[in-house]
C-alpha positions as CSV (number, residue, x, y, z in Angstrom):
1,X,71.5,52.8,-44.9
2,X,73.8,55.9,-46.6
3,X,77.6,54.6,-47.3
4,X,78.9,56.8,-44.1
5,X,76.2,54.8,-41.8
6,X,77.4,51.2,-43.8
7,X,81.0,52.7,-42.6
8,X,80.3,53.7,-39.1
9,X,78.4,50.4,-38.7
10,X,81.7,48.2,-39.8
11,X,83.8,50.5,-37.6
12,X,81.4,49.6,-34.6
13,X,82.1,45.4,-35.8
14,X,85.6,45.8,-37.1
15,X,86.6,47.1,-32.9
16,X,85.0,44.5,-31.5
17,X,86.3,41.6,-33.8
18,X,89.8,43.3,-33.3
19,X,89.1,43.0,-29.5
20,X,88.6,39.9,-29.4
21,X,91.4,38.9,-32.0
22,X,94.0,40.3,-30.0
23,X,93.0,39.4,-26.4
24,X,95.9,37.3,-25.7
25,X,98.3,40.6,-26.0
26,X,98.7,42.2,-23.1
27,X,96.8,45.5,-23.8
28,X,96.0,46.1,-20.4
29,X,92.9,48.5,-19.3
30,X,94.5,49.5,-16.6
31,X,98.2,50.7,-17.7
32,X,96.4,51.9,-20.7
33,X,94.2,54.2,-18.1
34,X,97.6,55.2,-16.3
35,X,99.4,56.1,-19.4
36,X,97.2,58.6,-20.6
37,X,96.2,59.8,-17.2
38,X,92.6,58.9,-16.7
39,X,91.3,58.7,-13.1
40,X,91.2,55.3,-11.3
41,X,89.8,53.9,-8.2
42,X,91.8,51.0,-7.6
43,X,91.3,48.7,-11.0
44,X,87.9,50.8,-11.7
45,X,88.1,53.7,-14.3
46,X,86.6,56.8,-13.8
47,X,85.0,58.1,-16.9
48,X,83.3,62.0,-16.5
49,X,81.7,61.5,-20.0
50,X,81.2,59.6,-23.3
51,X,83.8,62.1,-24.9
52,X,86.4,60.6,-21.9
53,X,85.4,57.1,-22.6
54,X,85.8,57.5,-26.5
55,X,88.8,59.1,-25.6
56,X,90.1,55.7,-23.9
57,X,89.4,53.6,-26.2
58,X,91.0,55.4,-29.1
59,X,94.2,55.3,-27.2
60,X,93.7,51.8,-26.5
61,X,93.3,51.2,-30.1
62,X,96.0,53.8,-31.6
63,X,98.4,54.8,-29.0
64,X,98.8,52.0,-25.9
65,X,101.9,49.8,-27.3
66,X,102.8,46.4,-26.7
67,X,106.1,45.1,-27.6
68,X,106.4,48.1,-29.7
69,X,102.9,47.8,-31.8
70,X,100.0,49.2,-31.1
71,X,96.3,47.4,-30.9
72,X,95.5,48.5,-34.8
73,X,99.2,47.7,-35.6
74,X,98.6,44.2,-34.4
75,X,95.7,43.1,-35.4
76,X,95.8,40.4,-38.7
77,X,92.1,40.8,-40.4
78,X,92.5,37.4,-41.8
79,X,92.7,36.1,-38.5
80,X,90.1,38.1,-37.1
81,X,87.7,37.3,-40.3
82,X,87.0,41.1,-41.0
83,X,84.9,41.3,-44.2
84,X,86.1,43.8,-47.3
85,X,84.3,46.9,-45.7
86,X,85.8,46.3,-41.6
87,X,89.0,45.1,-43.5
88,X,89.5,48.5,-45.3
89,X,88.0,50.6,-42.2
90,X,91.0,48.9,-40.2
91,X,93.0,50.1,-43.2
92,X,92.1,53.7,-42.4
93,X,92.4,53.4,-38.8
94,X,96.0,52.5,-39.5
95,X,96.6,55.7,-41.5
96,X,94.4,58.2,-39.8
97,X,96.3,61.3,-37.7
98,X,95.3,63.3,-34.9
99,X,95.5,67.4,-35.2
100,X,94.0,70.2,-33.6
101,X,91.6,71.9,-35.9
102,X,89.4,74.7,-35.8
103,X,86.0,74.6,-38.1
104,X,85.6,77.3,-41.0
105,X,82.3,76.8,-42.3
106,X,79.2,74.4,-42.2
107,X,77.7,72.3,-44.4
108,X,74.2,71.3,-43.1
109,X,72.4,69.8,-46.3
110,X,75.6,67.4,-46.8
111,X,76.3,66.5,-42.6
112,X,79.8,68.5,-43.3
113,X,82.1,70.5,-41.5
114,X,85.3,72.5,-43.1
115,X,88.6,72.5,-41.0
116,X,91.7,74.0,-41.0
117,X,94.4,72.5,-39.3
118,X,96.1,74.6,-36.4
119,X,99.8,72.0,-35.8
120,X,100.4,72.1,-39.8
121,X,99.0,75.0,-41.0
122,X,100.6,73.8,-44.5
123,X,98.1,70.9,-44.5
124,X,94.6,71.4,-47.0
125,X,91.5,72.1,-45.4
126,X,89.4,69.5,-44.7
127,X,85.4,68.6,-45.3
128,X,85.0,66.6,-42.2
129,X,82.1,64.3,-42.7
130,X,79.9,64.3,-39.2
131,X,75.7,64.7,-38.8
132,X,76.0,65.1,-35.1
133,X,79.0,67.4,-34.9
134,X,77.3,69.5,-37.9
135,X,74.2,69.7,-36.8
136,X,75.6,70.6,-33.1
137,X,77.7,73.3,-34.9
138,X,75.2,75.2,-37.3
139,X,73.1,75.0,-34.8
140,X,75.4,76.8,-31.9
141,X,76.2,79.5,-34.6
142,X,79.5,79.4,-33.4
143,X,83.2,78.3,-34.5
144,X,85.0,75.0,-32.4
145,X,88.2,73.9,-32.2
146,X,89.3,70.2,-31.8
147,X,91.5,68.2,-31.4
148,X,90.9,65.0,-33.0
149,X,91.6,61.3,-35.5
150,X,90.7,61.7,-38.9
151,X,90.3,59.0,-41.5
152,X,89.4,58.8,-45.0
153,X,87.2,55.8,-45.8
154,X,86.1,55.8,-49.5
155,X,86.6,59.3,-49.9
156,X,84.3,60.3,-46.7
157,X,87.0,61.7,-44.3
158,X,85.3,61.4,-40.8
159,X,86.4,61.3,-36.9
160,X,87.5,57.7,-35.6
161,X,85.5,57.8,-33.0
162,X,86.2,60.9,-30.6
163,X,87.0,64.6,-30.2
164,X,88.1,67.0,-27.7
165,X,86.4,70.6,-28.4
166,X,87.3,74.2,-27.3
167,X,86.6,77.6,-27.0
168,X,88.7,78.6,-30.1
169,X,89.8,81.9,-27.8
170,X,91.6,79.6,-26.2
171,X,93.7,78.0,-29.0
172,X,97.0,80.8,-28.7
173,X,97.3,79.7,-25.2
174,X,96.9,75.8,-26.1
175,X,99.3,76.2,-29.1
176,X,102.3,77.8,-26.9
177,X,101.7,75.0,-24.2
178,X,101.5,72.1,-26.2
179,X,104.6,73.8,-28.4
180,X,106.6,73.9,-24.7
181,X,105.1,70.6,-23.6
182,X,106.4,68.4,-26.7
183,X,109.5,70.4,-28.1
184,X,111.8,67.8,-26.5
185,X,109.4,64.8,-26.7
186,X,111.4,62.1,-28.8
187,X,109.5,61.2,-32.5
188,X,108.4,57.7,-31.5
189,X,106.7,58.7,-28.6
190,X,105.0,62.0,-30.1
191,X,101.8,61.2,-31.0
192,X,100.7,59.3,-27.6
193,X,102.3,62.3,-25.9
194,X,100.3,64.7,-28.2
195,X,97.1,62.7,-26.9
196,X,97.6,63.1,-23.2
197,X,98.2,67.0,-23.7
198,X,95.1,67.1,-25.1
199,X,93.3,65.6,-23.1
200,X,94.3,66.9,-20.1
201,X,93.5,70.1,-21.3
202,X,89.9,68.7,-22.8
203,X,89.8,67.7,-19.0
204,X,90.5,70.8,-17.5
205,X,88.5,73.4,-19.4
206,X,87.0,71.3,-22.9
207,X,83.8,72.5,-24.0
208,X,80.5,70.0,-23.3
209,X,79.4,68.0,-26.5
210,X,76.5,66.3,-27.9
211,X,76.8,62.6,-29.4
212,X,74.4,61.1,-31.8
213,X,73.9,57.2,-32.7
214,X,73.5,57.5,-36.7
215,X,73.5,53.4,-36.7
C-alpha cells in the first residue's frame, strides 16, 4: 500500500472513530441536511449522487456547529484512541480550506493535478494529489473547475473527501454570484455559507463525476 493509500485508508478509520467519539453532541442529520439545503422527505435525505453524499458528510464534519464548534473542532483523539497516522490526518482536516480551483495541467505518471486558485488568485498553485480525478481528467482532455477541501498530509496535498466540478466557461458567471451572494455574509459564518453556494450551484448545473476506491 503507497503512503497516499496508508492516508486515505486512516481518513476512512479516523471518520468513523470521530463518529462514534462524538455521538453524544447533538450533530444532528437532519438540521445538518436543512442547513446546507439538501432535499428531505420527512427525516429521509435525498442524495442525487455519491458527489451529494460526500458533500453531506464533509459539512457534517467541517461546517455543521454545535455550541459554536464544529464535529473536527470537537473531537479529542485521545479519547477517541486515534493512532499517530488518523491523529495527524484529523490534524489536517482541522487546517484544510475550501476554494474554487480550476486545473492547469496533468500529471498522469505521478496521480497529479495542477490548480490555480480562482477566490485568492494570490495563493500558489497547487499539485493536487488524486488517481481518480487524474486519470478522469487526462483522460477527458479537457480543463475542470472545482470547488473543493484541500489538505496537506505529509506533504501529499489531496481532497478531503469531495468536489463539486464545472464547466470552467462557466466560472465568470459563478465568480460574480458568489462575489454578490457573500459580500455581506459576516466572517464567522463564511465558510459554511461559501459551501451552500456551491453546492447549490454543483446542484443546478455541476458536471457528472467518476469516483474510484484506491483502498
Amino acid at each position: 500500500m503507497t503512503l497516499y493509500q496508508q492516508i486515505r485508508a486512516a481518513g476512512k478509520s479516523m471518520h468513523g472513530k470521530s463518529l462514534q467519539a462524538t455521538r453524544d453532541l447533538d450533530f444532528d442529520p437532519l438540521s445538518i441536511a436543512k442547513q446546507m439545503t439538501l432535499p428531505t422527505s420527512g427525516r429521509t435525505l435525498i442524495f442525487d449522487d455519491e458527489a451529494m453524499q460526500n458533500a453531506f458528510f464533509d459539512f457534517w464534519f467541517h461546517e455543521y456547529r454545535v455550541n459554536g464548534k464544529s464535529l473536527v473542532e470537537s473531537v479529542d483523539p485521545v479519547a477517541a484512541e486515534l493512532d499517530p497516522l488518523e491523529t495527524e490526518v484529523l490534524e489536517a482536516h482541522r487546517h484544510a480550506r475550501t476554494s474554487l480551483f480550476l486545473t492547469n495541467a496533468v500529471l498522469p505518471g505521478r496521480h497529479q493535478v495542477r490548480l490555480r486558485d480562482l477566490l485568492d488568485l494570490d495563493q500558489p498553485e497547487v499539485l493536487l494529489t488524486d488517481l481518480g480525478m487524474s486519470d478522469w481528467i487526462y483522460r477527458a482532455g479537457t480543463q475542470v473547475a472545482m470547488f473543493s477541501r484541500l489538505m496537506v498530509v505529509r506533504d501529499i496535498t489531496m481532497t478531503a473527501g469531495f468536489n463539486f466540478s464545472f464547466n470552467p466557461a462557466r466560472v465568470p458567471g459563478i465568480l460574480d454570484a458568489c462575489r454578490k451572494r457573500l459580500k455581506k455574509v459576516p466572517a464567522a459564518e463564511l465558510s459554511a455559507a461559501r459551501f451552500v453556494f456551491f453546492f447549490q450551484k454543483h446542484r443546478q448545473f455541476g458536471e457528472e463525476q467518476e469516483f474510484q476506491d484506491v483502498v
